[in-house]
C-alpha positions in Angstrom: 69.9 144.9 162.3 69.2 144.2 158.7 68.6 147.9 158.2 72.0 148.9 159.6 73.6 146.1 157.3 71.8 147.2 154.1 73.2 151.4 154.9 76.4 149.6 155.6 76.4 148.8 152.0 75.2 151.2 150.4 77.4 154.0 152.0 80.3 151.3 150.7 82.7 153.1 147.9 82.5 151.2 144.7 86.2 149.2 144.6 87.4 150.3 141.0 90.5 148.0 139.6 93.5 150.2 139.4 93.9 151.4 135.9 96.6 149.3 134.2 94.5 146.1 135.3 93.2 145.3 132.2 96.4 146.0 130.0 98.6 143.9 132.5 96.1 141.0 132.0 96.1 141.0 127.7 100.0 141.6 128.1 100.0 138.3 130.6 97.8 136.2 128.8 99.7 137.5 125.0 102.9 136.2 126.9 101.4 133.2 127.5 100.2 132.3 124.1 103.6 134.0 122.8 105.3 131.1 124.4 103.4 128.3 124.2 103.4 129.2 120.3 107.2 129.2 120.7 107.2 125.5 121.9 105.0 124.2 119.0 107.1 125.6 116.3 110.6 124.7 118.7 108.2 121.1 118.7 107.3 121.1 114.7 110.9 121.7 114.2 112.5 118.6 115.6 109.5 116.7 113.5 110.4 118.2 110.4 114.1 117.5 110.5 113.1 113.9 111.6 110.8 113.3 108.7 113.7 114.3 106.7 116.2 112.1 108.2 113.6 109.7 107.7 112.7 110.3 104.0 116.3 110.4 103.2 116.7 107.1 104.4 114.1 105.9 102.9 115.4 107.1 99.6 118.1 105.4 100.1 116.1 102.1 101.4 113.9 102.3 98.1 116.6 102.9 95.9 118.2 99.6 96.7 115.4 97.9 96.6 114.1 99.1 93.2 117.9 98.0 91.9 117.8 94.8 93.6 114.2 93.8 92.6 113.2 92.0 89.3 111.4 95.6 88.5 114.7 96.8 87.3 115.4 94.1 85.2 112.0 94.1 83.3 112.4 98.1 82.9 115.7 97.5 81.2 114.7 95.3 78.9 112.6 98.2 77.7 116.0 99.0 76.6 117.5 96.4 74.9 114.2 94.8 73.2 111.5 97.3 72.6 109.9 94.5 69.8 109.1 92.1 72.1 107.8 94.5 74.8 105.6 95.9 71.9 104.4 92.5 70.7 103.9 91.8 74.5 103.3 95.0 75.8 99.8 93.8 78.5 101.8 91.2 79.7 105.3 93.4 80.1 102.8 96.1 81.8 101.4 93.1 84.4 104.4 92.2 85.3 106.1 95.9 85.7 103.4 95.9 88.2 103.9 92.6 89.9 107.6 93.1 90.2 107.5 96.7 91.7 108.1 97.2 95.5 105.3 98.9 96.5 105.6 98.1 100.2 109.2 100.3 100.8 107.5 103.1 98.1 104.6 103.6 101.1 107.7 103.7 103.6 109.6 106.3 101.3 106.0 108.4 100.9 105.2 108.2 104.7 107.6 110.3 105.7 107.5 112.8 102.7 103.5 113.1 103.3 104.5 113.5 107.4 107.6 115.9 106.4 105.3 118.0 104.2 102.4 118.3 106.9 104.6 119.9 109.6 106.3 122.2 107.6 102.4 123.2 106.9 101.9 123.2 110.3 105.3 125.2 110.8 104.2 128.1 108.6 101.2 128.1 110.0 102.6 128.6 113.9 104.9 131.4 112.4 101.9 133.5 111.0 100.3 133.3 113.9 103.2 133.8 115.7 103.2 137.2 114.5 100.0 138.6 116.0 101.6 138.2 119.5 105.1 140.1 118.8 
């Protein structure tokens, strides 16, 4: 019996694929990557207008703090009485420094630093958006 089942094989045609097989499979899976690309940059757009909105109100956040802090009256006194700033200038530097709102400029740069990532991140779904068209 397990002569008649080895001839039974042997005597078997070989099962070729048909002859677009392979093409149809690249084109499927090129589709595939063709539209999951298209999400990310669809995805990387909506972050990149959001890190705008973001950085615009934080311009806006920052710049009323600046005006509203004691940093901007120490800097205009630079102004008005640049011989006492120059007789005092370590201790006018110290207190630049003490006065300046560095907590809402990390909230303005946040969103610039994010903002500038995913338009790198954009440009970089877009060129490789290009070997799949």
């Amino acid at each position: 019996m397990s002569d008649k089942l080895s001839q039974l094989f042997k005597n078997m045609p070989e099962i070729e694929p048909s002859a677009g097989l392979a093409g149809m499979v690249f084109q499927s899976i090129q589709q595939e990557e063709a539209k999951k690309i298209r999400w990310q940059l669809r995805f990387t757009k909506i972050v990149s207008a959001g890190c705008a909105l973001a950085a615009a109100y934080g311009v806006f956040v920052f710049g009323s703090a600046l005006l509203n802090s004691e940093f901007a009256n120490m800097l205009s006194l630079s102004f008005s009485d640049l011989n006492v700033i120059a007789v005092n200038w370590g201790d006018y530097f110290q207190s630049l420094a003490e006065t300046f709102p560095t907590l809402t400029a990390i909230g303005l740069l946040v969103p610039i630093f994010a903002f500038f990532i995913s338009i790198s991140s954009y440009l970089n779904l877009n060129e490789r958006r290009h070997k799949y068209i």
